[in-house]
C-alpha positions in Angstrom: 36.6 -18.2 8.9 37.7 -15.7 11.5 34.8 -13.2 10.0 32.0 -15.4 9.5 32.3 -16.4 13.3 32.8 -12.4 14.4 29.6 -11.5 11.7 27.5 -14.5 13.2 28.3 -12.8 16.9 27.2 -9.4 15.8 24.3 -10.6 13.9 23.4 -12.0 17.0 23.6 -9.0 18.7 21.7 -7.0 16.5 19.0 -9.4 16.0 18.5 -9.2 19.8 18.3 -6.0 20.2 15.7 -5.7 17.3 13.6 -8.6 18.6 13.9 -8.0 22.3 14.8 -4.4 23.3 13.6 -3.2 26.1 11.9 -6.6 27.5 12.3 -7.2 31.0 10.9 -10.4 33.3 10.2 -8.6 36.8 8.0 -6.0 37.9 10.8 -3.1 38.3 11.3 -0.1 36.1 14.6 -2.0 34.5 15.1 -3.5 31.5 17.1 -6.1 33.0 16.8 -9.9 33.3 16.8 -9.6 37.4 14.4 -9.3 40.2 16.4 -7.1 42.2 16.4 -3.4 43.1 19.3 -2.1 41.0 19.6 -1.0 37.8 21.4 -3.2 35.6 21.1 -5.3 33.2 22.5 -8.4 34.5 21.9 -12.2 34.4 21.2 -13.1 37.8 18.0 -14.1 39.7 18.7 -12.2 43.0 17.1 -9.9 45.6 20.5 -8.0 45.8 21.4 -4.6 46.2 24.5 -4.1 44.4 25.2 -2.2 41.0 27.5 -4.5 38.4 26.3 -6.5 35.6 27.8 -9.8 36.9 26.1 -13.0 38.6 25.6 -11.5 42.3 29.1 -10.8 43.1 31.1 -7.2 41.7 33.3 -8.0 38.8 31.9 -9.1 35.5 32.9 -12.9 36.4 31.4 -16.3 36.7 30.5 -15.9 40.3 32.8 -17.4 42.0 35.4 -15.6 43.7 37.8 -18.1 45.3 40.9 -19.0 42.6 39.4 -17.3 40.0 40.5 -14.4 37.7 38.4 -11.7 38.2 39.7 -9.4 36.2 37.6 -8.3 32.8 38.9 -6.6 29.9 36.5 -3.4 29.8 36.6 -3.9 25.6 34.2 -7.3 26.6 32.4 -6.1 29.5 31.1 -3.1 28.5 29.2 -4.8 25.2 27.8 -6.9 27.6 26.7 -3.9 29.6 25.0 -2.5 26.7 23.5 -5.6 25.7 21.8 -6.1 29.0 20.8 -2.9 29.2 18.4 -2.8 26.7 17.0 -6.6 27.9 18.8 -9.4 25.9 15.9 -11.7 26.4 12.6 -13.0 24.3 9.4 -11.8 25.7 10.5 -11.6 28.8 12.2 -15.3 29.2 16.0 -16.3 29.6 18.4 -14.4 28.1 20.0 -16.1 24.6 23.3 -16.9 26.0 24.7 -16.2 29.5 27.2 -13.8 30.8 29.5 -15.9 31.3 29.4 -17.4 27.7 29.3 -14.3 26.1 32.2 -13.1 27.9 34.2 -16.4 26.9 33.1 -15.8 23.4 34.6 -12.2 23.7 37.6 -12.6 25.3 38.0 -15.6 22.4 41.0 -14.3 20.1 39.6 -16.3 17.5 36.9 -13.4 16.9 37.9 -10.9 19.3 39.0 -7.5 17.2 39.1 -4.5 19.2 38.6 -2.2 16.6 36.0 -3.7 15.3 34.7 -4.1 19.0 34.5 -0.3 19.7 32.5 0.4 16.1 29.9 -1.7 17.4 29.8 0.1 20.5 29.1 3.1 18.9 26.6 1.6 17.1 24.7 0.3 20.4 25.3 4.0 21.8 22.1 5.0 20.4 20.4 1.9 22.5 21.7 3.2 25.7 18.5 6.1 26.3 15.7 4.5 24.9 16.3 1.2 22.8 15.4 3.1 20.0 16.8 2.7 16.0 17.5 -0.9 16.1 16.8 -1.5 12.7 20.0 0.9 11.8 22.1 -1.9 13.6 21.2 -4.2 11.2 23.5 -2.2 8.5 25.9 -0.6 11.6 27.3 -3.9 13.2 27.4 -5.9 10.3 29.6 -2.8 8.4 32.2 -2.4 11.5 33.0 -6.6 11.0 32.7 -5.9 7.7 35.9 -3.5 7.9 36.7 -4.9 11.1 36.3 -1.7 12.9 34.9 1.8 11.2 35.2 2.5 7.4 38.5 3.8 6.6 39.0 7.2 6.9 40.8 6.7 3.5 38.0 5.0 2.0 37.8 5.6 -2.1 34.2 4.0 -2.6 34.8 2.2 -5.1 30.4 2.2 -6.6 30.1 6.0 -5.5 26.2 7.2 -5.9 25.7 3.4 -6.9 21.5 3.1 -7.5 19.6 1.4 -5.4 15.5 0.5 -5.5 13.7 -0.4 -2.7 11.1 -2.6 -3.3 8.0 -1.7 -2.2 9.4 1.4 -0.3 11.2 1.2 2.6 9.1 -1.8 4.3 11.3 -2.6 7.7 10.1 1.3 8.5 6.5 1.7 6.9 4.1 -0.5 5.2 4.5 -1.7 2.0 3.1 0.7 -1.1 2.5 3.4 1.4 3.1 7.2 1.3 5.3 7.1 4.5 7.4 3.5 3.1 8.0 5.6 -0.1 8.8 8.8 2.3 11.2 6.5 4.0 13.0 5.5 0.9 13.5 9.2 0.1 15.4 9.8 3.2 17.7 6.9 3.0 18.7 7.5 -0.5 17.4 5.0 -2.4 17.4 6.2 -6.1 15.1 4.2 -7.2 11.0 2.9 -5.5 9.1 0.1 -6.6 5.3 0.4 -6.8 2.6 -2.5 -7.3 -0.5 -0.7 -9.7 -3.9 -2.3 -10.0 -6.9 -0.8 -11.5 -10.0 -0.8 -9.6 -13.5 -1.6 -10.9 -14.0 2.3 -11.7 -10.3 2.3 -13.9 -8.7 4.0 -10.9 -4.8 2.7 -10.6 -4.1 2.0 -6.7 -0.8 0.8 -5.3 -1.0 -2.8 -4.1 0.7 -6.1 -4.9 -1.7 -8.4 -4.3 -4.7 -8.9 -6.3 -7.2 -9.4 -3.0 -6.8 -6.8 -0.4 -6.7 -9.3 2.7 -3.1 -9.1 3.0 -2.4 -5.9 3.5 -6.0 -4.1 4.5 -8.7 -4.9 6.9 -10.8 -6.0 4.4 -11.4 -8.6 1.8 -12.3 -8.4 -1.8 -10.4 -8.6 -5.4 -8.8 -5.3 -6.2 -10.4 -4.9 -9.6 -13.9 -5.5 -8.4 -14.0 -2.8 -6.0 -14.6 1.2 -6.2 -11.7 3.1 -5.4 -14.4 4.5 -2.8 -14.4 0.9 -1.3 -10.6 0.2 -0.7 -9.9 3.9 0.8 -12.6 3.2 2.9 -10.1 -0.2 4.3 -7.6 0.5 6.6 -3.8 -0.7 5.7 -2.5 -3.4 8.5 0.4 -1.3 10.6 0.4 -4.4 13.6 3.9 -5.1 12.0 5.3 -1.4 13.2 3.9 -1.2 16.5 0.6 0.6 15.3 2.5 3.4 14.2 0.6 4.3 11.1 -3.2 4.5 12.6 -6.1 5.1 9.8 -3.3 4.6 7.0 -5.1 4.1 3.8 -4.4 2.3 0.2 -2.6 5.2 -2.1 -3.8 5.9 -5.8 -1.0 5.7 -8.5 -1.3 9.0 -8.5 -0.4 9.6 -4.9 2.8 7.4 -5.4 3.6 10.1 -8.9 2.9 13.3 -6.5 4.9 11.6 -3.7 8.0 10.7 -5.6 8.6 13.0 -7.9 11.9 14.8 -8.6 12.7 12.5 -5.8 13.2 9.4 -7.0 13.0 7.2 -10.4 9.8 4.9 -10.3 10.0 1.4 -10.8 6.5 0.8 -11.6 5.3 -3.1 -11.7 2.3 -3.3 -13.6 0.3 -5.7 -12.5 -3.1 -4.7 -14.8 -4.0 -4.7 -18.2 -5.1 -1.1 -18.1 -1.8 -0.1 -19.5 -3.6 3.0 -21.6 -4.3 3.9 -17.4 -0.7 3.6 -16.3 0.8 5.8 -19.6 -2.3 8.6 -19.1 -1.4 9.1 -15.1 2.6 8.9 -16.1 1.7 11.7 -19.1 -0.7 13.8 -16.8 2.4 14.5 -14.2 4.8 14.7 -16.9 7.4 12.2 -15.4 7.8 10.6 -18.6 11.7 10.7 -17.7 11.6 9.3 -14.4 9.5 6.2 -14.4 9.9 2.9 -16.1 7.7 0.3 -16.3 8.8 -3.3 -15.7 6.7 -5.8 -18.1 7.1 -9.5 -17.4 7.0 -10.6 -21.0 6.8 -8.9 -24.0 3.5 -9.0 -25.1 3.4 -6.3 -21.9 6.1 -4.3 -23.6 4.3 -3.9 -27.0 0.9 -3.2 -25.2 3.0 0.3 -24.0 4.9 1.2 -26.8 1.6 0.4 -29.1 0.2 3.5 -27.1 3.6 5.4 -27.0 6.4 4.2 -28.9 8.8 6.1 -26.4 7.4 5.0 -23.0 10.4 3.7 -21.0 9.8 0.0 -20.5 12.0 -2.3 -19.0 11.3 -6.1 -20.3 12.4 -9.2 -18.0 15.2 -11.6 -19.3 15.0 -15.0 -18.1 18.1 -16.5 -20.6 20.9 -15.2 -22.9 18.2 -16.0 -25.4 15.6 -13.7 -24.4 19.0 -10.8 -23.7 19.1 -11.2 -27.6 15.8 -10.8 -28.4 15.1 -7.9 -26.7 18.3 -6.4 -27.4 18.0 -7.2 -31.2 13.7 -5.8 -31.3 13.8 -3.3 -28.9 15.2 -0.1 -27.6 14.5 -0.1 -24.2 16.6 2.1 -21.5 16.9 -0.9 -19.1 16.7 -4.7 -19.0 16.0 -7.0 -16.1 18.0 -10.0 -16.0 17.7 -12.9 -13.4 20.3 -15.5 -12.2 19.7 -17.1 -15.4 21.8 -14.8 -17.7 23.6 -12.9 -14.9 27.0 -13.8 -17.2 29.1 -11.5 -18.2 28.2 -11.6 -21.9 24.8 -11.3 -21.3 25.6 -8.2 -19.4 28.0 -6.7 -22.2 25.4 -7.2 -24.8 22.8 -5.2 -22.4 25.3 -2.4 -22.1 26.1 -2.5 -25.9 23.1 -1.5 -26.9 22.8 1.9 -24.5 20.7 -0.1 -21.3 21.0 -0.3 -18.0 21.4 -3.7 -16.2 18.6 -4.1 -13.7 18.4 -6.7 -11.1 16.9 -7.8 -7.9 18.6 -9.2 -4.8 15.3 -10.7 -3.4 16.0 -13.5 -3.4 19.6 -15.2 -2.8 21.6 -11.8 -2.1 19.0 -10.7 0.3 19.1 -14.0 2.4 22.6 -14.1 2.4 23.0 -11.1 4.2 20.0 -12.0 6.7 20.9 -15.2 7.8 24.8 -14.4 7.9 25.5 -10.9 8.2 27.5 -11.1 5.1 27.6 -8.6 1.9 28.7 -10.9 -0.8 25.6 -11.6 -2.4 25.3 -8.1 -3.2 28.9 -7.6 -4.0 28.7 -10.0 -6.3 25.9 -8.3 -8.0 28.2 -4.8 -8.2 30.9 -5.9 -9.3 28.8 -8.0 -12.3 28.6 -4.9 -13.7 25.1 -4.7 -12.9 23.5 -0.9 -12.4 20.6 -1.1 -10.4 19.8 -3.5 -7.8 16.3 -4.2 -6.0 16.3 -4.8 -2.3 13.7 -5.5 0.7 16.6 -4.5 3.2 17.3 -1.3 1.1 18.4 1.2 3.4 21.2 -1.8 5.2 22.1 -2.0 0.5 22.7 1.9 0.6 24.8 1.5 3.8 26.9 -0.6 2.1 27.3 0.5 -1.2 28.8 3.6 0.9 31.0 2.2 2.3 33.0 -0.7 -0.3 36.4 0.8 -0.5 38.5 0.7 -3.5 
């Protein structure tokens, strides 16, 4: 109980400085909650001169200095400091809990851990210039609760090098089924990038999920009744990164090959019927050994191997029943299971036959982790005996597959 209360705190605190960093209600230069003149963070509504983060007076306290204890343990303050500092409020309104409740909350030893405390600290270090790199603290402060303070210097990982595919590409740093979400991805680690293919009217694969481009472009229109010429002419929506990727265009399959390769293994979702197009682009940049192709249902999977009888598919298994059926007609190198036949039989008979375990954490594992701060979803998945897992918050999966301890 003692955790979930100290991961609910952080998550808190990281969630505020991802939402709010850097917001500030007065007209000053400070990214503080005040109207005054100095330049702290602090939670007061004054005209004052002074230089702590308290309410008005100079310790830290709840403003009133007659038969109270003003004395603060720096180990609470000096979060506080920091979380000030880089404007704990939403668009410029009230901060999300006081001072004075966040100091109670800290000096509480139901979910005070110094240890624990400090890691987080130097996880908000990197806030103190610039609010910058708040989407690291979403795998930082949940990872020092995690171990309640840093990982052990004496950490054995216990899933060393343990794959990870980020779906889409990295998509809390770049677009989705962009060059730079996919660049992103690289330099995390992930081992493994999933692509969305389409063909367009002119049987040229591009990389988006959705059939219509209105999603993700400027435009509007069905995928496969446009020229190629007619969706690089769209713009991709970057209003979710702070306009950060100006004049970003819709990348050809081809793009995602050149981009990726002897980089990372390509989970390619093929979401056409053009399948002769996928295997021809695959062939042409001779990465025949590090894609695979994930097929929904099997007529999919014979539609490839009817063109090559080698192409690495990966079929989907929705029940034990369908693990046997692929297991017992095909060869594949990797299977995808769901929740459905997650058991450890399933699993075995997957293994047995020479395939990898494929599975994705969209879904339960994922929001698990968002609305609580906790790993279990995912460790639960690991220690399955699954070998690849599929993420939307791939780079916080990485950090934590890192850092699990024998």
């Amino acid at each position: 109980m003692n955790r979930i209360i100290i991961f609910l705190l952080s998550l808190v605190l990281a969630m505020s400085f991802f939402i709010a960093c850097g917001d500030d209600d007065d007209d000053d230069n400070n990214d503080d909650n005040d109207n005054d003149d100095d330049d702290i963070g602090d939670d007061d509504d004054d005209n004052d001169d002074n230089d702590t983060g308290d309410d008005d007076d100079d310790t830290g306290d709840d403003d009133n200095d007659t038969g109270d204890d003003d004395t603060v343990a720096p180990l609470c303050a000096e979060p506080l400091a920091l979380a000030y500092a880089c404007g704990l409020s939403v668009n410029g309104g009230d901060a999300l809990f006081s001072e004075e409740e966040a100091v109670a909350d800290c000096e509480n030893p139901t979910i005070h851990n110094a240890e624990a405390w400090d890691c987080i600290l130097d996880c908000a270090d990197q806030l103190e210039d610039d609010c910058t790199n708040t989407i690291d603290l979403l795998a930082c402060i949940p990872l020092c609760v995690y171990h309640q303070g840093p990982v052990p210097d004496e950490c054995v990982p216990a899933y060393p090098n343990f794959p990870v595919c980020a779906h889409r590409g990295a998509t809390l740093y770049a677009p989705e089924n962009t060059v730079p979400a996919w660049e992103a991805a690289i330099a995390q680690g992930a081992a493994y990038i999933e692509v969305d293919v389409r063909e367009t009217s002119d049987d040229v694969l591009v990389c988006m999920h959705d059939s219509d481009v209105s999603r993700t472009t400027d435009g509007e229109g069905e995928v496969n009744e446009m020229t190629l010429a007619e969706i690089q002419a769209l713009t991709v929506d970057d209003s979710g990164y702070d306009d950060a990727y100006p004049d970003l265009r819709v990348p050809t399959f081809a793009e995602a090959l050149a981009t990726m390769k002897d980089h990372a293994m390509i989970d390619i979702d093929c979401k056409t019927s053009r399948v002769d197009l996928v295997v021809a682009e695959v062939a042409a940049a001779n990465m025949e050994d590090q894609v695979m192709v994930y097929c929904s249902n099997l007529g999919k999977v014979d539609a490839f191997l009817a063109i090559d009888p080698d192409f690495p598919v990966m079929p989907k298994a929705e029940s034990p029943e369908d693990v046997l059926t692929i297991v017992t007609n095909y060869d594949p190198p990797y299977v995808e299971i769901d929740e459905n036949c997650d058991d450890a039989a399933s699993i075995a008979l997957i293994h047995g036959d020479g395939a990898l375990v494929f599975q994705d954490a969209l879904g339960m594992a994922d929001l698990i982790f968002l609305s609580l701060g906790l790993f279990d979803g995912w460790l639960e998945m690991m220690e399955s005996g699954v070998d690849v897992i599929q993420s939307d918050l791939s780079h916080v999966l990485i950090a934590f597959t890192e850092a699990v301890c024998q």
